[in-house]
C-alpha positions in Angstrom: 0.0 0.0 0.0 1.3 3.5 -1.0 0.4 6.9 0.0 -2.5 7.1 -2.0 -4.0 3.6 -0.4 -5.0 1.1 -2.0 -4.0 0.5 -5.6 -6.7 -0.2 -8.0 -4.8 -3.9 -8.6 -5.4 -4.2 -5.4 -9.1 -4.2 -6.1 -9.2 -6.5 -9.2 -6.6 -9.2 -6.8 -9.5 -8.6 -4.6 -12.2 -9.5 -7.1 -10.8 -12.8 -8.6 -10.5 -13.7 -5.2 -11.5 -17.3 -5.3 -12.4 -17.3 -9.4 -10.4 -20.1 -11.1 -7.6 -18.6 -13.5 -8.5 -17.7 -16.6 -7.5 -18.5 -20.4 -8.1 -15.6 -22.9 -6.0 -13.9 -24.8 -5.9 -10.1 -24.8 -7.9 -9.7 -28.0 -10.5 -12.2 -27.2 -10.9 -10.7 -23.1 -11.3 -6.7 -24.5 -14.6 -8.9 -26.7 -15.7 -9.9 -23.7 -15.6 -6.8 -22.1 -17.3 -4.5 -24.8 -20.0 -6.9 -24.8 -20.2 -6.9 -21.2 -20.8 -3.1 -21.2 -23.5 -3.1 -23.6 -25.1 -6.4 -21.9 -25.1 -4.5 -18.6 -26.1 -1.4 -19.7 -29.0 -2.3 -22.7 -30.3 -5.5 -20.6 -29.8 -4.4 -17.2 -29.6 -0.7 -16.5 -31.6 1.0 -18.8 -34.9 -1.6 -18.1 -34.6 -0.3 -13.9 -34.6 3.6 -14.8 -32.4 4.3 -12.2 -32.7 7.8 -10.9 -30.1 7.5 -8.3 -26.8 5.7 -7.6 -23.2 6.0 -8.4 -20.4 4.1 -10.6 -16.7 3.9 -9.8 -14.7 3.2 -13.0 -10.8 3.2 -14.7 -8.9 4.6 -16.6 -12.0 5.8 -18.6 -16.0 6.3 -17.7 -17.2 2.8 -18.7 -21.0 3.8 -19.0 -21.7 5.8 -22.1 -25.3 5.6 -22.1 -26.2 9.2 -21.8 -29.5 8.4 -19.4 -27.2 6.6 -17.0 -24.6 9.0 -16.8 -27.4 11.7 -16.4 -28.9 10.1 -13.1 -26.1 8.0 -11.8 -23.3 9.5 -9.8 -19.5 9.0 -11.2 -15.5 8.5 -10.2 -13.0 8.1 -13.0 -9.3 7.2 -12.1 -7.6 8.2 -15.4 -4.2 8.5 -16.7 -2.1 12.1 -16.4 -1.8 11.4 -20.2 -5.1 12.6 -20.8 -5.2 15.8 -19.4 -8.6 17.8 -19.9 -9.7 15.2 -22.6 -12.1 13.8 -20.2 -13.9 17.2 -19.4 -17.0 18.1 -20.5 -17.3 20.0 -23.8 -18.7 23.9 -23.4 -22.1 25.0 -25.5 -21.5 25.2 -28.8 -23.7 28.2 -29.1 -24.2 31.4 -26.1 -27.0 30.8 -23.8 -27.6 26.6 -24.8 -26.2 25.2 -21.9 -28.5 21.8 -20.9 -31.3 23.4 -18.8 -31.2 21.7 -15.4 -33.4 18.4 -15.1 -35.7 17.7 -12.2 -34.5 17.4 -8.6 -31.9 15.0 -7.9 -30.4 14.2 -11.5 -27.1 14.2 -12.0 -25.1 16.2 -14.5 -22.7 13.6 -16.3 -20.5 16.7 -16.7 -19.5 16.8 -13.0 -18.0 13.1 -12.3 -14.9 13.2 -10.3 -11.6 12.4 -11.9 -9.1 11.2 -10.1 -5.0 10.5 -10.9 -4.0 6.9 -11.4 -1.1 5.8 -9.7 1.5 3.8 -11.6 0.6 0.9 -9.1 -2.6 0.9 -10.1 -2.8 -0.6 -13.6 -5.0 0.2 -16.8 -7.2 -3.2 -16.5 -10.4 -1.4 -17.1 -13.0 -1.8 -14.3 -16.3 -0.4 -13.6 -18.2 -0.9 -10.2 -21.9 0.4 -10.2 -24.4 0.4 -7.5 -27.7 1.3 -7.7 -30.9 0.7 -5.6 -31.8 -2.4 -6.9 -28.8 -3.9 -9.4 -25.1 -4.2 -7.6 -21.8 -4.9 -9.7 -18.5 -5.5 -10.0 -16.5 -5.9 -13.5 -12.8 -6.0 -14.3 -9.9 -7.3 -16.3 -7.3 -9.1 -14.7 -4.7 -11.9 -15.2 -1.6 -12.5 -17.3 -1.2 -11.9 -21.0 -2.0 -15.8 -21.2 -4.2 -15.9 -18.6 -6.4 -13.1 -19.2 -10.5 -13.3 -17.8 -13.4 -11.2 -17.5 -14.4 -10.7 -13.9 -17.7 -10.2 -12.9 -19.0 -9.9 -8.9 -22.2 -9.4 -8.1 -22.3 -11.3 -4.5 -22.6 -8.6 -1.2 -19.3 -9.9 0.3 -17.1 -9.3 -2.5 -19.2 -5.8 -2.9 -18.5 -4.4 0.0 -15.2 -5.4 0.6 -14.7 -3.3 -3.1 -16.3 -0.1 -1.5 -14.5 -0.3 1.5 -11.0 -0.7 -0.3 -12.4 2.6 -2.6 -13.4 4.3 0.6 -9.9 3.6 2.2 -8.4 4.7 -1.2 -10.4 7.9 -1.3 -9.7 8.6 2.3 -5.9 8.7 2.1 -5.6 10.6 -1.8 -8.8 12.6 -1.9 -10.7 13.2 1.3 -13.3 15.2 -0.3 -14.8 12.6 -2.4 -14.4 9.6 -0.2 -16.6 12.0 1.6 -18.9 12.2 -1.3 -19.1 8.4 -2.0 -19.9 8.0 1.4 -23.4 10.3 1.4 -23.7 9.2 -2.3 -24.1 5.6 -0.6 -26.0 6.8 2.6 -28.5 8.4 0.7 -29.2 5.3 -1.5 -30.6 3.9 1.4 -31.1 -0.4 2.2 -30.0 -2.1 -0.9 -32.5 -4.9 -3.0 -29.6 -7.7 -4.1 -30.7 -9.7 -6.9 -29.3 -13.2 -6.2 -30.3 -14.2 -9.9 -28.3 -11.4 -11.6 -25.4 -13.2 -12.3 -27.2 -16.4 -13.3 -29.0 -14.3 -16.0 -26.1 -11.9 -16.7 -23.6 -14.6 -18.2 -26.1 -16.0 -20.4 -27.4 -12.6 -22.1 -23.3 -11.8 -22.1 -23.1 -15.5 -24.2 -25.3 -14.1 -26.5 -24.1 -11.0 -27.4 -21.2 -12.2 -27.9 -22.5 -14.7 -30.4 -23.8 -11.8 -31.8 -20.3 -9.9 -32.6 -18.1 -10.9 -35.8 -14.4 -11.2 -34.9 -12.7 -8.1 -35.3 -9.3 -6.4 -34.2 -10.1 -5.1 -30.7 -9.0 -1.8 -28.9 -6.6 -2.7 -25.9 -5.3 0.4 -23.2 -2.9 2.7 -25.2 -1.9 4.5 -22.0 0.2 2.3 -19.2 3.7 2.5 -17.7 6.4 0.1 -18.8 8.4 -1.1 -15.2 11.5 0.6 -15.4 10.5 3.4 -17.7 10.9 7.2 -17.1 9.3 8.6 -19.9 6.7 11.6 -19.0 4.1 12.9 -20.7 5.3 13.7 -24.2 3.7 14.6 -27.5 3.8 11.1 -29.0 2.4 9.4 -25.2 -0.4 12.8 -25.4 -1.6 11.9 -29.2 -1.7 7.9 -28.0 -4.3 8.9 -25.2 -6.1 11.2 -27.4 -6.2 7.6 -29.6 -7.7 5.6 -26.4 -10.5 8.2 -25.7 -11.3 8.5 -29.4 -11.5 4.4 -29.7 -13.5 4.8 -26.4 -15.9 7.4 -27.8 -16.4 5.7 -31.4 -15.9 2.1 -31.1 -18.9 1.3 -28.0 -21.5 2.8 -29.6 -20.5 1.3 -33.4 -20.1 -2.2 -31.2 -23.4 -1.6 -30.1 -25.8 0.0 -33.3 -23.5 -3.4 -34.9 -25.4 -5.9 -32.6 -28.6 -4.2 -32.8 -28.6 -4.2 -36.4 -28.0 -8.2 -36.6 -30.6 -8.6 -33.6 -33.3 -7.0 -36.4 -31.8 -9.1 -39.2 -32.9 -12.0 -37.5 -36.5 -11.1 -38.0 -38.6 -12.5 -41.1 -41.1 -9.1 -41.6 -38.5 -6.8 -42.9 -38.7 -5.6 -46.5 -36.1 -6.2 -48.7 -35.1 -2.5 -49.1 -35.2 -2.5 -45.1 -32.9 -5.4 -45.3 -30.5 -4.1 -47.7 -29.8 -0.9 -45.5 -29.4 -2.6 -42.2 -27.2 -4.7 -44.3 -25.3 -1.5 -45.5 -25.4 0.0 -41.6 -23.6 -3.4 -40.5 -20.5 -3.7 -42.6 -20.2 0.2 -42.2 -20.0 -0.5 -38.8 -17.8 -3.5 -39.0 -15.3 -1.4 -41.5 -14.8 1.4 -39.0 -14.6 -0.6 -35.7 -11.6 -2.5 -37.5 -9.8 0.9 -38.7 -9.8 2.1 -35.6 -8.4 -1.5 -34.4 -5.7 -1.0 -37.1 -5.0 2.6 -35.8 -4.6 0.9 -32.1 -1.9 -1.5 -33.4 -0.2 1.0 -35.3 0.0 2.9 -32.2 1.3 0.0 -30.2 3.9 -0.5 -32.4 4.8 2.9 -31.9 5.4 2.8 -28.9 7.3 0.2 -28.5 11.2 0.3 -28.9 13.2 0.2 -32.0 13.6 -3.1 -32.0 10.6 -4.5 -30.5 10.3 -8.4 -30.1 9.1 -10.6 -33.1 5.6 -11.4 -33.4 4.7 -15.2 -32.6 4.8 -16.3 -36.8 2.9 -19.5 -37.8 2.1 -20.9 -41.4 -0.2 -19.3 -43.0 -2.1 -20.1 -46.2 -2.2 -16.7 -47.3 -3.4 -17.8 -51.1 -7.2 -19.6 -49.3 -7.2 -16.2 -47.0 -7.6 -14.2 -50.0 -10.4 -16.5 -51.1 -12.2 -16.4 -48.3 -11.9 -12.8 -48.3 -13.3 -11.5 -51.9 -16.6 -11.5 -51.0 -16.3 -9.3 -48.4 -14.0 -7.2 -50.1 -15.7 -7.0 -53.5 -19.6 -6.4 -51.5 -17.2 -3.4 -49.4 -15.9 -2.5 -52.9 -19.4 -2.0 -54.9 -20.9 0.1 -52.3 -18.3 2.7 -53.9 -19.0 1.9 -57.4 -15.5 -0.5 -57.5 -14.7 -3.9 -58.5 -12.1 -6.3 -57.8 -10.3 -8.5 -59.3 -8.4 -11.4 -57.7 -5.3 -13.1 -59.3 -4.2 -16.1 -57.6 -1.2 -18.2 -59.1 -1.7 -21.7 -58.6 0.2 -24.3 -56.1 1.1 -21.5 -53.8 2.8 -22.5 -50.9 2.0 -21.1 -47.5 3.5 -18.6 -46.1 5.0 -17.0 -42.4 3.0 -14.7 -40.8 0.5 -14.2 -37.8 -3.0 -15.4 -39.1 -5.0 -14.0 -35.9 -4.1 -10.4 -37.4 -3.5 -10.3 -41.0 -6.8 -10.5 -41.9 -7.5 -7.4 -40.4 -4.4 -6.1 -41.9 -4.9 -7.4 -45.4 -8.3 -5.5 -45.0 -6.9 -2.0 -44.0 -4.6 -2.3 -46.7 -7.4 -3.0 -49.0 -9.2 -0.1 -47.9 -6.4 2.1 -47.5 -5.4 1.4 -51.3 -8.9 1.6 -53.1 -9.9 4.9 -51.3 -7.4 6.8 -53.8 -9.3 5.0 -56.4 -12.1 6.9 -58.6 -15.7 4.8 -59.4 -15.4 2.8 -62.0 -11.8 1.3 -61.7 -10.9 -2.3 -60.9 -8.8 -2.8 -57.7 -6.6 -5.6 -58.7 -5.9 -8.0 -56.2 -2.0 -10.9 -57.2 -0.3 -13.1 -55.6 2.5 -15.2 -57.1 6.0 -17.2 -56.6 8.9 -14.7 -55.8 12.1 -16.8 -55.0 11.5 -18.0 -51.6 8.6 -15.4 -50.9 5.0 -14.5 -52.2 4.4 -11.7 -53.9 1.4 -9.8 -53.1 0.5 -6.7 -54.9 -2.3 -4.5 -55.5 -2.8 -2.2 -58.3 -5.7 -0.8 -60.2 -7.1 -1.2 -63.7 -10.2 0.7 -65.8 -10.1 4.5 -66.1 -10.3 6.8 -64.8 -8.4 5.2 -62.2 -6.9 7.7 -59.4 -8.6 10.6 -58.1 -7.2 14.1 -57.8 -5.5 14.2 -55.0 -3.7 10.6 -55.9 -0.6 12.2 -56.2 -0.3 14.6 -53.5 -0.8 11.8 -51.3 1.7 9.6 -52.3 4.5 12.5 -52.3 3.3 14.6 -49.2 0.4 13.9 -47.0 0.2 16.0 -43.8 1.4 14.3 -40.8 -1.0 14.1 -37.8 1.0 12.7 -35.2 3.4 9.7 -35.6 1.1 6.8 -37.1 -1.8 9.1 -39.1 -1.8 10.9 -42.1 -4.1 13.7 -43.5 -4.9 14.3 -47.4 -6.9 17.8 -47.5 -7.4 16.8 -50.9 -9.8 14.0 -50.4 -10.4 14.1 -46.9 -8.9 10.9 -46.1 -7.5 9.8 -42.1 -5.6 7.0 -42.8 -2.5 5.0 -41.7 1.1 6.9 -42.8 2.9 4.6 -45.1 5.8 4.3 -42.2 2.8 2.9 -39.5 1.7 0.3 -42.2 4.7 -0.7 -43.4 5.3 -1.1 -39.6 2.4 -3.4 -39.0 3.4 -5.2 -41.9 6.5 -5.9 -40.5 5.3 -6.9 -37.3 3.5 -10.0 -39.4 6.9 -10.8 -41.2 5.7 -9.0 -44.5 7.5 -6.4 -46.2 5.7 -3.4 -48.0 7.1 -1.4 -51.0 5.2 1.5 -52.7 6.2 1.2 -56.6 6.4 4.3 -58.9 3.8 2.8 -60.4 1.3 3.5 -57.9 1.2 -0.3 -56.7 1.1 -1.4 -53.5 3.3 -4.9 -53.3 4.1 -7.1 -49.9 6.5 -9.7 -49.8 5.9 -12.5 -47.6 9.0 -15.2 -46.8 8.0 -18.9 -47.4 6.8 -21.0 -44.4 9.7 -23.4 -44.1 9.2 -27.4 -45.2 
């Protein structure tokens, strides 16, 4: 225990007290816990109406649902890193502040924010307590052990505010004060012994519901040893986490939704095609801004960062499997594609958990410079002991305007993005992609010819 009390690892220790070890890897226990946000809030929260009660969350507000955060109480333990990004935005316009809502709602404007401590971690975890629903989640374990927790039993509860009482005591006396009559005035407490039984089975669900995409893990933690403050690179990174906060929940969410009303037989087939259209929408930003993450990652890491675990990979039945997504993505902006696949190819080195997604930004990244009506031309053939992977574009008129200002000089914003006023695009910088590429044992070359090409080294035997 430090100055400031308890540490906030000290909490989720507290909460997998007694919960067997768990088994997930990072990307598959940050699915988990999107899904166990929008289960809790759409299933649980928003049914009760609560018009009091408080949450306690880090190392960013976990409820987003803007009738929750309106009534309930808050506490945010966030990183130094993100400064005033966490503060509410002023009236766009003189004189339209919110008008004040009835007597006792809260205005989400005014949770606390509190420093987290280096001792503390950047595990998200979100404890909420309301009149009649109770709760406890977290993430916890090792990077091969990783789990969701979730507590909703009184012992492990209160043992959770007490160490947050004790923590608020010793760093910010004021607001342990506040939690305190925050919990005094919710008065006796209705435990539902069943919410857990019916919690993990609506979380099953949802997470049936989700397609597999590259998920958004904390951008802003302390390496052990490190000294490195607060710079302009670490400042843009937790600019990145808020953003992926802001935009990814609520796409993860409409994204469910959506396939929850495909399910039904009365829709029309107009109807049908847009929800259609909302979904890989949807599906196409949540994995750019996974792609951003990873870039960001990488970043950060040191100049020589440790290879990626590499496995073989059929790269040539990956690009099958892919055109149809690619060429549906591709018509909805008046594009076609073309796949070339040389035959007897043999299987490649890489890391097939993330070059999907990869092979997909790269996709996108490409055709966006491409006018409707071309062909986005999709190879891959022999190249000594690699495959050759390139992309180029056929039909005319091929590249738009601002084509070429893109290629020779996009504006820079920040270390891994780049801005082309041109044509309006955000995307990767060539140097962050070429990164990521790297990182899956591919190497990416940008031809004269306005071709994109990756070589990928044979998969031994």
């Amino acid at each position: 225990m430090n100055a400031q009390g308890p540490s906030l690892e000290a909490l989720r220790q507290l909460l997998a007290g007694g919960v067997p070890p768990g088994r997930s890897d990072e990307d598959s226990v940050r699915r988990q816990w999107w899904a166990a946000l929008a289960c809790l809030q759409d299933e649980f929260l928003l049914p009760l109406k609560p018009r009091s009660g408080l949450w306690l969350a880090s190392p960013l507000p976990a409820l987003y649902e803007p009738d929750l955060l309106r009534h309930l109480q808050g506490w945010v333990w966030a990183p130094e890193e993100l400064g005033n990004l966490l503060q509410p935005a002023p009236p766009l316009l003189p004189g339209r502040a919110p008008a004040p809502d009835r007597a006792g709602a809260y205005d989400p404007g005014r949770f606390a924010r509190l420093p987290l401590g280096a001792a503390d971690g950047t595990d998200p975890l979100l404890l909420v307590i309301t009149p009649h629903l109770q709760i406890a989640m977290a993430l916890h374990g090792p990077a091969d052990g990783r789990q969701l927790l979730v507590r909703t039993d009184p012992a492990s509860l209160s043992a959770a505010l007490a160490l947050l009482d004790e923590r608020l005591q010793r760093s910010a006396p004021e607001e342990g004060l506040r939690l305190r009559q925050a919990l005094q005035a919710l008065g006796s407490l209705e435990s539902d012994s069943n919410l857990a039984a019916s919690f993990w089975p609506r979380l099953a669900e949802r997470l049936a519901a989700m397609a597999p995409s590259v998920t958004l893990q904390p951008l802003v933690h302390r390496r052990a040893g490190s000294d490195e403050g607060p710079s302009g690179s670490s400042s843009e990174l937790a600019l990145l986490e808020a953003l992926t906060h802001e935009v990814r929940t609520p796409l993860a969410t409409i994204r469910t939704l959506i396939r929850s009303l495909l399910r039904r037989q009365d829709l029309t087939e107009l109807v049908r095609q847009r929800l259609q259209q909302i979904d890989g929408e949807c599906s196409e930003q949540i994995d750019r801004f996974g792609l951003i993450f990873h870039a960001a990652e990488l970043q950060r890491q040191p100049a020589a960062p440790k290879p990626q675990a590499l496995a073989r990979t059929d790269l040539a039945q990956l690009l099958q499997q892919l055109e149809p997504l690619w060429r549906h993505q591709l018509q909805r902006r008046g594009l076609e594609l073309q796949l070339e696949i040389g035959a007897d190819l043999s299987p490649v080195l890489s890391d097939p958990s993330r070059l999907e997604t990869m092979l997909g930004g790269l996709m996108d990244r490409y055709s966006r410079r491409l006018m409707a009506g071309s062909t986005l031309v999709i190879s891959l053939e022999p190249a000594g002991s690699r495959l050759r992977l390139g992309l180029g574009a056929a039909g005319a008129p091929r590249f738009d305007a601002g084509f070429d200002r893109d290629l020779g000089s996009p504006q820079a914003v920040g270390p891994v993005l780049s801005w082309n006023p041109e044509t309006g695009s955000l995307q990767l910088s060539r140097q962050a992609t070429a990164r990521l590429f790297h990182s899956l044992g591919g190497r990416l070359t940008e031809g004269s010819g306005r071709g994109l090409t990756v070589f990928f080294p044979l998969a031994p035997g």
